[in-house]
N, C-alpha and C positions, 0 to 999 in steps of 0.2 A: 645581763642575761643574754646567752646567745642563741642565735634560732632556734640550735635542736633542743636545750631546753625549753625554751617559750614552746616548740611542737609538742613535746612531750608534755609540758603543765597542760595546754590545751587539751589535747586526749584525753586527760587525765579527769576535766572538770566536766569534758560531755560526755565520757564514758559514766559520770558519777549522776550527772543529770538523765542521763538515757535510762539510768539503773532505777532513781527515785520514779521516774513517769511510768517504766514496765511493774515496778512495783506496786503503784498509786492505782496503773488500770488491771494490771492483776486482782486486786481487791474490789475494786468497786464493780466492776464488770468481771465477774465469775460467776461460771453458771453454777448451782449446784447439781452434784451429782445424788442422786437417789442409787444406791448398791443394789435394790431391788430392780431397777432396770436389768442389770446385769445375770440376775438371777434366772427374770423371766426370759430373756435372750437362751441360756442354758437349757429353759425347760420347753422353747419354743421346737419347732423341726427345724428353722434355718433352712427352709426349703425356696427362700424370698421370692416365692408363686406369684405375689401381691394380690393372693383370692383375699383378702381383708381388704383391698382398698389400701393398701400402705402401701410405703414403697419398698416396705421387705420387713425380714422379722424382729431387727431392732427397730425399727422406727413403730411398729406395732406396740413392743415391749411401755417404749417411753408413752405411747397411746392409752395405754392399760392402765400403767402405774398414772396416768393426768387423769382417770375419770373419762375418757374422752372415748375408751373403746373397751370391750369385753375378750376376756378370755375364747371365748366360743365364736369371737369371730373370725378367729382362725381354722380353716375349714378342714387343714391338713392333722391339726391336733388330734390327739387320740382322747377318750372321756377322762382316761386319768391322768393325762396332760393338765387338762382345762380342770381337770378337780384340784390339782398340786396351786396349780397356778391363785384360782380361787382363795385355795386353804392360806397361801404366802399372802397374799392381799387382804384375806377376812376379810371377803366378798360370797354372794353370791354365784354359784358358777354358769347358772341361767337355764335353758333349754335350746339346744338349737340343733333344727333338723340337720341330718343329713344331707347333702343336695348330690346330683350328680347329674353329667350332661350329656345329652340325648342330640343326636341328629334327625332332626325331623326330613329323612328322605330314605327312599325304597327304589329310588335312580340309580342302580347300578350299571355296569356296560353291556348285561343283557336286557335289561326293562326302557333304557331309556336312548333313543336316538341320536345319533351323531350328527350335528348340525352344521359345524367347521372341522379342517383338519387344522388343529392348534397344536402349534409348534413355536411357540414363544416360551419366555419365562415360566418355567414351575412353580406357578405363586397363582394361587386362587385370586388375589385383589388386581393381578395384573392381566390373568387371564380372561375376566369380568366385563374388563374395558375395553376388551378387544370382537367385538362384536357377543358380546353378551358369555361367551366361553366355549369349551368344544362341545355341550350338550345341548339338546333342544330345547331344553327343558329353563326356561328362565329363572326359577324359584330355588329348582335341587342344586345337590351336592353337583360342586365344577369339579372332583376326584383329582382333583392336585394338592393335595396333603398337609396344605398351611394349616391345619389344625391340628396334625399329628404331630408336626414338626415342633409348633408352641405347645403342645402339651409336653411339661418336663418330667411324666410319670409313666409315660409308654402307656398311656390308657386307651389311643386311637388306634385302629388298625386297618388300615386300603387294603379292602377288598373289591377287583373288580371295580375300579375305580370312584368307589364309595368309602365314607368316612364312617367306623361303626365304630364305638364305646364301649369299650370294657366296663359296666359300672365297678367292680369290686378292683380297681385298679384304679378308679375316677373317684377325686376327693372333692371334687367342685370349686377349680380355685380359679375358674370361669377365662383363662386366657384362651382358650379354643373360641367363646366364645363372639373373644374382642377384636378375632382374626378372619370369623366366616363374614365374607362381603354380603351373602344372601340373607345373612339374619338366622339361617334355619336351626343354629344348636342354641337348644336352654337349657337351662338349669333348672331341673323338677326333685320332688323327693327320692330320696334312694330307695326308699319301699314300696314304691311305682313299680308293677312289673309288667305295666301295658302302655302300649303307645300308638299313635297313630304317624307312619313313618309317611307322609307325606308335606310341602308346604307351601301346596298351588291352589291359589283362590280363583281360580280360571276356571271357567264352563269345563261342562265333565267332557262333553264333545270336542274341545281343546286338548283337554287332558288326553282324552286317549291317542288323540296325534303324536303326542308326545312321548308319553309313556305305558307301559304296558301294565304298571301297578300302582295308577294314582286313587286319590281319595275323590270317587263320583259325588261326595254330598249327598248320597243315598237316605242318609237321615235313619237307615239301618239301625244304627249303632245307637244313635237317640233316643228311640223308638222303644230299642228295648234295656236299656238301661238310661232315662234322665237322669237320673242322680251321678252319672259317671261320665257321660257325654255330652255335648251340644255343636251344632252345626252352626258356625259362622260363615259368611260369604264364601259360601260352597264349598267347606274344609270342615272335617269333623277336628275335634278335639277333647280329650281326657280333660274333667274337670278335677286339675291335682288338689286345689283348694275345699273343696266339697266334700271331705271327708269319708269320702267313698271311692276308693279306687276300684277299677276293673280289675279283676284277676284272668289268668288265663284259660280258666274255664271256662269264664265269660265268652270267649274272644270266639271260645271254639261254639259257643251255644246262637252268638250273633250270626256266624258265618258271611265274614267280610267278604263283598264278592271280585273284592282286587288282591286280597291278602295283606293290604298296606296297613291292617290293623293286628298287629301283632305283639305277641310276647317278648320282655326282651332276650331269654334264650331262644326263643322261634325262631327270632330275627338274625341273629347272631349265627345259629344254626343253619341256614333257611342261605344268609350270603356266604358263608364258607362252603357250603357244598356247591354254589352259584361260580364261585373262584374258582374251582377245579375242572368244571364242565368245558 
């Protein structure tokens, strides 16, 4: 036998050996596929927000189909989304509120003081670090847009240098909120129509150096509705959990005396006409 055959038989017996092992670990080591994965991925949005906590809307899907997660906790779903989805699984399709995200601040670039001229990076995490940011105000909106920019739904909109919410644009898939350095955006129910736009736990006498419409801690709001309000370390706040929301009747019967207690059309309205001036 002369080399190029001896090469050739060789080739031949580990191409044949290479073939039996990919075959051997083909079988023992194959994941199975579930088709319903595939299903839910179709009837998901593919918006890969990761408001579920996944790391997008297949890895959700395989979530769903293991028992490991719900239809409803995809926040961008629509009711007949999560019902189809349910019906393919003969599951439950659950109850799960609405949420949507609210900026807790009334700091716009008429209310709140300029503290530095910042002229660094357009990035609220970067602009934080650099003596606190261009506002006076340690707690509000720094009005450099890292949360309009992570919002993949065009729900934010800078106004005057503040971050306002569209809710009916806001599916609550909470990346605005994994972006603001201050803490101030949460995720409340969608059928909250009152807010308190501030998020400074600082003496009211602070506050006013600061800003021209912070929350005094007046205890106003508590006063006349507990069941909707409560004052914690000198910051009123909507109690969303209590089954009793403020409306904006309320708001107008309270007579907040900074305005930071607002409707969220009031609000919305109140900083668009503030942009123009």
């Amino acid at each position: 036998m002369n080399t190029l055959e001896a090469a050739v038989l060789l080739m031949g017996v580990t191409g044949g050996i290479l073939g039996v092992v990919i075959a051997l670990a083909a079988r023992f080591f194959r994941v199975a596929h579930d088709p319903r994965v595939e299903l839910l991925i179709e009837l998901l949005p593919n918006a890969n927000c990761g408001g579920c906590g996944k790391a997008g809307c297949a890895d959700l899907a395989r979530a769903i189909v293991a028992g490991e997660a719900k239809p409803s906790d995809c926040p961008v779903s629509s009711r007949e989304a999560i019902a189809s989805m349910s019906s393919l699984l003969g599951i439950d399709p659950g109850v799960a509120e609405k949420k949507v995200a609210v900026v807790r601040c009334n700091g716009d670039a008429l209310h709140t003081k300029v503290a530095v001229n910042y002229n660094g990076v357009s990035d609220c995490a970067s602009a934080a670090l650099v003596g606190g940011g261009p506002k006076s105000c340690n707690y509000g909106c720094l009005g450099l847009s890292s949360c309009a920019r992570a919002c993949p739904f065009g729900a934010i909109e800078m106004l005057k240098n503040l971050a306002v919410v569209h809710p009916e644009l806001c599916v609550g898939c909470g990346k605005c909120v994994s972006v603001c350095p201050r803490g101030l955006i949460t995720l409340v129910p969608a059928s909250a129509q009152v807010h308190v736009y501030c998020n400074s736990p600082a003496r009211a006498a602070v506050k006013r150096k600061n800003c021209a419409s912070p929350c005094l801690g007046c205890r106003k709001c508590e006063r006349q509705s507990p069941d909707s309000f409560e004052v914690v370390n000198n910051l009123a706040r909507v109690k969303y959990s209590s089954g009793t929301l403020p409306t904006p009747e309320l708001v107008e019967a309270i007579g907040c005396p900074t305005k930071c207690l607002r409707s969220v059309s009031g609000h919305l309205e109140q900083e668009r006409k503030e942009a123009h001036e």
